[in-house]
VOVOVEX-310395 format. One record per residue: y, x, z of N, C-alpha, C, O, CB in turn; residue in one letter; residue number from 1. Coordinates in Angstrom, 3 decimals. Each point is the difference from the previous one (the first is absolute). Glycine has a CB too. Layout:
N
n_py, n_px, n_pz, ca_py, ca_px, ca_pz, c_py, c_px, c_pz, o_py, o_px, o_pz, cb_py, cb_px, cb_pz, residu, num
Y, X, Z, Y, X, Z, Y, X, Z, Y, X, Z, Y, X, Z, A, NUM
...
END
This chain:
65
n_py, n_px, n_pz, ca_py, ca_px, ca_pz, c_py, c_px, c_pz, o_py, o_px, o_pz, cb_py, cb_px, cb_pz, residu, num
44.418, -24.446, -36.927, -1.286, 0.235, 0.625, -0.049, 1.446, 0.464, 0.305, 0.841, -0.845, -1.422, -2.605, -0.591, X, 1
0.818, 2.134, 2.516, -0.511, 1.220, 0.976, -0.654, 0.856, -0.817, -1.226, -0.116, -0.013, 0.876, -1.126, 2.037, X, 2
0.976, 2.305, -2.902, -0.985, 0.875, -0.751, -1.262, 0.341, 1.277, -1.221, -0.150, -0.001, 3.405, 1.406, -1.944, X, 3
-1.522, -0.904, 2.642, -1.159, 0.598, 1.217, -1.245, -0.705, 0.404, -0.916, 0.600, 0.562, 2.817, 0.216, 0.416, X, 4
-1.944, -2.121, -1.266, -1.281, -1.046, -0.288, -0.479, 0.077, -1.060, -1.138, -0.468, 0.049, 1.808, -0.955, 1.071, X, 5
-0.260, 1.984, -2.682, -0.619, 0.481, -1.103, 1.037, -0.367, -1.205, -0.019, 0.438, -1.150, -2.503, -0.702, 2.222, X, 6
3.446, -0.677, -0.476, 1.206, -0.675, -0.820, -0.878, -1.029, -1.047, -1.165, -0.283, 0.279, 3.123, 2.640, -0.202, X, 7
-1.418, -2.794, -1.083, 0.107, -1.146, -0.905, -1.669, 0.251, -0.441, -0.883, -0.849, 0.122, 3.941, 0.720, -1.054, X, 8
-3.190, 1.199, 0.516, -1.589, 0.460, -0.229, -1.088, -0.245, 0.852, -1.031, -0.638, -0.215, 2.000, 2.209, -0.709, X, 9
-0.498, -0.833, 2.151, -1.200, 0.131, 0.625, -0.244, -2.003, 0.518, -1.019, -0.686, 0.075, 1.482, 4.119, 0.901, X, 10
0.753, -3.701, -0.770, -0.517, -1.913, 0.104, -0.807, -0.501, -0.951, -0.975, -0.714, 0.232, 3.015, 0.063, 0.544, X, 11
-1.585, 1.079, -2.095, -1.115, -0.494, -1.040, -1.306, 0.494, 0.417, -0.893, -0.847, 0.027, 2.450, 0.869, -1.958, X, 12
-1.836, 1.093, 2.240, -1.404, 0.359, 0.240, -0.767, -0.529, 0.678, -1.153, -0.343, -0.260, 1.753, 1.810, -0.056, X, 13
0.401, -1.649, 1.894, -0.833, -0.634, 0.849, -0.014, -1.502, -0.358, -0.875, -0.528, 0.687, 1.298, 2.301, 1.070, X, 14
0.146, -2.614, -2.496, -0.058, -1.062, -1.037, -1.335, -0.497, -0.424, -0.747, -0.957, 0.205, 2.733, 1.911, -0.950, X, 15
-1.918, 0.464, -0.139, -1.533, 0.133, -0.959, -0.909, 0.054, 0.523, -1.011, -0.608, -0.354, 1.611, 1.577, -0.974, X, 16
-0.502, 0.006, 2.644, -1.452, 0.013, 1.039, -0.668, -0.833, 0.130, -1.162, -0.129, -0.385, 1.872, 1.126, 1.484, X, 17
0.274, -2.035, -0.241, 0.272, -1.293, 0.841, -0.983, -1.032, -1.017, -0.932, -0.705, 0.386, 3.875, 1.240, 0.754, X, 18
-2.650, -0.452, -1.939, -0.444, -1.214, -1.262, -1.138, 0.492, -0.613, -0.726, -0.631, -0.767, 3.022, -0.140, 0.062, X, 19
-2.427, 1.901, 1.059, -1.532, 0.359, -0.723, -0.653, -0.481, 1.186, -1.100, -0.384, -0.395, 1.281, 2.663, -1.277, X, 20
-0.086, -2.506, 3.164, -0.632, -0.279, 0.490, -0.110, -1.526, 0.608, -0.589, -0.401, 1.004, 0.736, 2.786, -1.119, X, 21
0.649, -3.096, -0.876, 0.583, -1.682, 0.565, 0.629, -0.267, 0.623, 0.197, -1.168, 0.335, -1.358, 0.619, -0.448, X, 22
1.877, 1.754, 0.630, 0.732, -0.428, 1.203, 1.936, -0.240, -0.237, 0.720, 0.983, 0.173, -3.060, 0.603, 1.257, X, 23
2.878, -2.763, -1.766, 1.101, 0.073, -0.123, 0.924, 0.896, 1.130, -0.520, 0.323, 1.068, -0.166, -2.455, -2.343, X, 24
2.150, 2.522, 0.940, 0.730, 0.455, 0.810, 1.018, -0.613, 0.151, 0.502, -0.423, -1.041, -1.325, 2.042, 0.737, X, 25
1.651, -1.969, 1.795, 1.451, -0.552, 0.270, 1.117, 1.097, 0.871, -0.175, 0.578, 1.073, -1.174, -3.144, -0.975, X, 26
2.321, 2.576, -0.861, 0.639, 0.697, 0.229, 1.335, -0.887, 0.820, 0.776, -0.833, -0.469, -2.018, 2.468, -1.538, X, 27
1.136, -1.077, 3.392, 1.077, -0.852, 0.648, 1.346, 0.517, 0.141, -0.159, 0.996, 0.705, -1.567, -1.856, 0.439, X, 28
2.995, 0.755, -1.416, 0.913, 0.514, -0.072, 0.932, -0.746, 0.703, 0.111, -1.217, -0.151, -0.849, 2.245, -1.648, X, 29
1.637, -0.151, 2.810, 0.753, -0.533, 0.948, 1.399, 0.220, -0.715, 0.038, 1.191, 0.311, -1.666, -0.746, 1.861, X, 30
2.401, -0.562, -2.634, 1.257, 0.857, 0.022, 1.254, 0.070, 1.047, 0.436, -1.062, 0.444, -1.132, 0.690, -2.620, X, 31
1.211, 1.472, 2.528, 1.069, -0.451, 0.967, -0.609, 0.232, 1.421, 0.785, 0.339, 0.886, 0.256, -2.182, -2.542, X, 32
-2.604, 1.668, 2.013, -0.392, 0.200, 0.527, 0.115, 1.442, 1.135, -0.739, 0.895, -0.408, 0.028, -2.710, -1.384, X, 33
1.358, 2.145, 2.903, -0.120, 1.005, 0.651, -0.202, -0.076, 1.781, 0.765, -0.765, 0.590, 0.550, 1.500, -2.840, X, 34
-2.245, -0.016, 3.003, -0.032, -0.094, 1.199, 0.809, -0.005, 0.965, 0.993, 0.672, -0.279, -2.308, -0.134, -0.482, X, 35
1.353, -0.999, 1.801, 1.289, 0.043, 0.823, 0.354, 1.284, 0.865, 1.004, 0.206, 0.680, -1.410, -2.640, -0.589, X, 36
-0.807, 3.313, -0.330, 0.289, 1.488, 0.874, 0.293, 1.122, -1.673, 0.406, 1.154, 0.136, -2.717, -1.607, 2.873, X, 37
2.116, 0.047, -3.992, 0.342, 0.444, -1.311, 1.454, 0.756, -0.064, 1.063, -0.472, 0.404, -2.548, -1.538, -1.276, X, 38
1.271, 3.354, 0.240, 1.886, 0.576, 0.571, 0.611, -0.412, -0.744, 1.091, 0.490, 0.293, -1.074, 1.493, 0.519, X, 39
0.183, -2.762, -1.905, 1.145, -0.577, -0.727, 0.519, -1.292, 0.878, 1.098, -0.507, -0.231, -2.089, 1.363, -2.223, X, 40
0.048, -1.379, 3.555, 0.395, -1.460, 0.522, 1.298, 0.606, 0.844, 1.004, -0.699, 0.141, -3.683, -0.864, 0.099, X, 41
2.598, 2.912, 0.317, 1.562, 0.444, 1.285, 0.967, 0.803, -0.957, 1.215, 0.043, 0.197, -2.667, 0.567, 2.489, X, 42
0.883, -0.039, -3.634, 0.621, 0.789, -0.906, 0.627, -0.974, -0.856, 1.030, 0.532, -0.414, -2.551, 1.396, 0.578, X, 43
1.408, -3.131, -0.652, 0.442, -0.262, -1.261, 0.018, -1.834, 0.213, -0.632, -0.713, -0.780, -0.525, 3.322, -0.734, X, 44
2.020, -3.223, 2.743, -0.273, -0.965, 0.172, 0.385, -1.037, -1.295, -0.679, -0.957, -0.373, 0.765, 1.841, 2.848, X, 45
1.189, -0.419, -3.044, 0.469, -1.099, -0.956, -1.053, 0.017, -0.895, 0.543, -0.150, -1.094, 1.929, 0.331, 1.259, X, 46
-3.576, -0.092, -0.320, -1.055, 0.091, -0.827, -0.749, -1.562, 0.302, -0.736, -0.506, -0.846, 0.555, 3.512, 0.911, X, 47
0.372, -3.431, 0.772, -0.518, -1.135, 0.695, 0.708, -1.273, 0.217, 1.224, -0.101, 0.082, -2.237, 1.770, 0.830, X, 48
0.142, -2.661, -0.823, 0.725, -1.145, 0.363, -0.196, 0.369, 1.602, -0.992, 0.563, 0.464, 0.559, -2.499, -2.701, X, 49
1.955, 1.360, 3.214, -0.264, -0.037, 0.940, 0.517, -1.133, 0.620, 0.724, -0.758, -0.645, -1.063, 2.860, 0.409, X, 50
0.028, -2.352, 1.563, -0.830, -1.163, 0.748, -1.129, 0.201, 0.760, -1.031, 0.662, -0.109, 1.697, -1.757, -1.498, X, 51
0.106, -0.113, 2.884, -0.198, -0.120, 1.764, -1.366, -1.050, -0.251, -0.377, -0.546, -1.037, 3.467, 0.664, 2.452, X, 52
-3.533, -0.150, -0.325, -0.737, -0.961, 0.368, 0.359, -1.027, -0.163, -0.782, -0.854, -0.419, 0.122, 1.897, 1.521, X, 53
2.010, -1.342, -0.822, -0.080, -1.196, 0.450, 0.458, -0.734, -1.107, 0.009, -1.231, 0.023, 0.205, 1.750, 2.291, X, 54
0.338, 0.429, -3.722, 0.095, 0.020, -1.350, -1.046, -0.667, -0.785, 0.122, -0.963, -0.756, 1.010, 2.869, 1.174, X, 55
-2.488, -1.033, -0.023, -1.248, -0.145, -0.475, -0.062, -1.911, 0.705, 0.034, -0.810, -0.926, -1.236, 4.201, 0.954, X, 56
1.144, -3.874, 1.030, -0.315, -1.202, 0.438, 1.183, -1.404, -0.628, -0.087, -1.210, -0.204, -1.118, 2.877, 2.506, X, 57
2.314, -0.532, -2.423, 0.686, -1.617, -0.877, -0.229, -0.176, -1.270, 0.265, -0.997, -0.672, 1.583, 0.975, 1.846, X, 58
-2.284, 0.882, -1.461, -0.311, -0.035, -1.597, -1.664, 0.854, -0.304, 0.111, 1.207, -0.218, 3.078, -1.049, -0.410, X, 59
-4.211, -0.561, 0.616, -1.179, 0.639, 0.113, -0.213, 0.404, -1.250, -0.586, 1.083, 0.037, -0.248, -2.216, 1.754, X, 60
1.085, 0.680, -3.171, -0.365, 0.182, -1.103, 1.082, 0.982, -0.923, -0.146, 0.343, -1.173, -1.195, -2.642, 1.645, X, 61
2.272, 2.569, 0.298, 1.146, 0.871, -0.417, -0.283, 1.585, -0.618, 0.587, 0.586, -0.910, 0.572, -2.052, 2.828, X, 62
-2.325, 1.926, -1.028, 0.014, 1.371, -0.273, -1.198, -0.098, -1.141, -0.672, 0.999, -0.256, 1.597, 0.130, 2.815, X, 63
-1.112, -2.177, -3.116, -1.122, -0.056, -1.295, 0.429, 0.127, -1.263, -0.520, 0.359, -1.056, -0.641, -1.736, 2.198, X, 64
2.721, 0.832, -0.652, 0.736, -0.565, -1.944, 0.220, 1.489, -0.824, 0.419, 0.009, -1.157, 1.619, -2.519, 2.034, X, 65
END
C-alpha cells in the first residue's frame, strides 16, 4: 500500500470514518494493470503479453486467462 495515501493506517482510518457514517467502502484493484502511453509499455515490453488484432479476434477471451 502507497505510504503516500497514509499506508496500512491511514486505510484503517478512513475505514473507521466511513462506518461511523454507514457508509461501506470497495476497494477496486486492478493488478497488472498499465496504460498504453505508460513508460514501462516502450521501455519494458517483455513485461506484457503481446498481441495483434487479429490475435485478439481469433481468440477473444485469451488476453483474460
Amino acid at each position: 500500500m502507497d505510504e503516500r495515501l497514509g499506508g496500512p493506517a491511514g486505510l484503517a482510518e478512513a475505514r473507521a470514518q466511513l462506518r461511523a457514517r454507514g457508509v461501506r467502502l470497495i476497494l477496486d484493484h486492478v493488478p497488472n494493470h498499465v496504460a498504453p502511453d505508460h513508460p514501462a509499455t516502450a521501455a519494458h515490453p517483455e513485461w506484457f503479453v503481446q498481441g495483434t488484432a487479429a490475435d485478439q479476434a481469433g481468440d477473444p477471451g485469451a488476453g483474460s486467462r
